[in-house]
N, C-alpha and C positions, 0 to 999 in steps of 0.2 A: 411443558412450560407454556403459560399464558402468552398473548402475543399483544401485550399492552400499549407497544407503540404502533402497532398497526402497519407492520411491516411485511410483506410477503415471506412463505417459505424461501423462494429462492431468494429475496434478500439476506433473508438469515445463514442460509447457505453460505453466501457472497462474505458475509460479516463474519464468519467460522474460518471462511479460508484463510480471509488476511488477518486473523487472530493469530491463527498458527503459523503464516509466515514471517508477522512481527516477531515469533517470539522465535525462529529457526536466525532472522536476521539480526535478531540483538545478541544469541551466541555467539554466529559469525563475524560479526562485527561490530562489539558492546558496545563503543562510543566514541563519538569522533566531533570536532568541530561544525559548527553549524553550515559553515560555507560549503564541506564535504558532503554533509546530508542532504543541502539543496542542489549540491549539483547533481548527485545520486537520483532524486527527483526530477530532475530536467534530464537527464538521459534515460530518466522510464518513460515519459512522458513523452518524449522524441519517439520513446520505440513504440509506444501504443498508437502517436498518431502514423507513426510509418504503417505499423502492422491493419491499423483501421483504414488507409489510404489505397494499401496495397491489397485489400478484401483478403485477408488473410483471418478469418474469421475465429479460426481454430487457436490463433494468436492472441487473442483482442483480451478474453479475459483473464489470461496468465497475466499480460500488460497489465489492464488493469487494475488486477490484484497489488501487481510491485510498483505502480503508481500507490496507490492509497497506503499502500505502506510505508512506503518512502515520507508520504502526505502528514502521517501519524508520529514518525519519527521528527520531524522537521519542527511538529509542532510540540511534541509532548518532550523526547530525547532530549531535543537541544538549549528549550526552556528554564533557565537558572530559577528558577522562581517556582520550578515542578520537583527539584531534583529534591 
């Protein structure tokens, strides 16, 4: 596949992971209120800056994998004007 936005491998990597765990977390939990998805978001977001604070390195990209997912959900999910 070409790489026409000029993205790195490991960002594409990065963009594969939280593909597949948007779509693991919209089974999990197909749909919910907007205010539940942001605070979903705010408690990733708490744990990546914990995990990033606490040099727990091994932690930081799990984090922010379920950060950006959450990110995506907030924005696409809970969108009345997407659905």
């Amino acid at each position: 596949m070409k790489n026409i936005m000029n993205i790195s491998t490991r960002d594409q990597v990065f963009l594969n992971e939280v593909t597949q765990e948007l779509a693991r977390a919209r089974i999990k939990f197909p749909s919910q209120p907007r205010y539940l998805t942001l605070a979903a978001l705010m408690e990733e977001v708490g744990e990546l800056a914990q995990a990033a604070l606490q040099h727990r390195e091994s932690s930081v990209y799990g984090e922010a994998i379920q950060v950006a997912v959450m990110a995506m959900r907030v924005a696409i999910d809970t969108n009345p004007e997407e659905r």
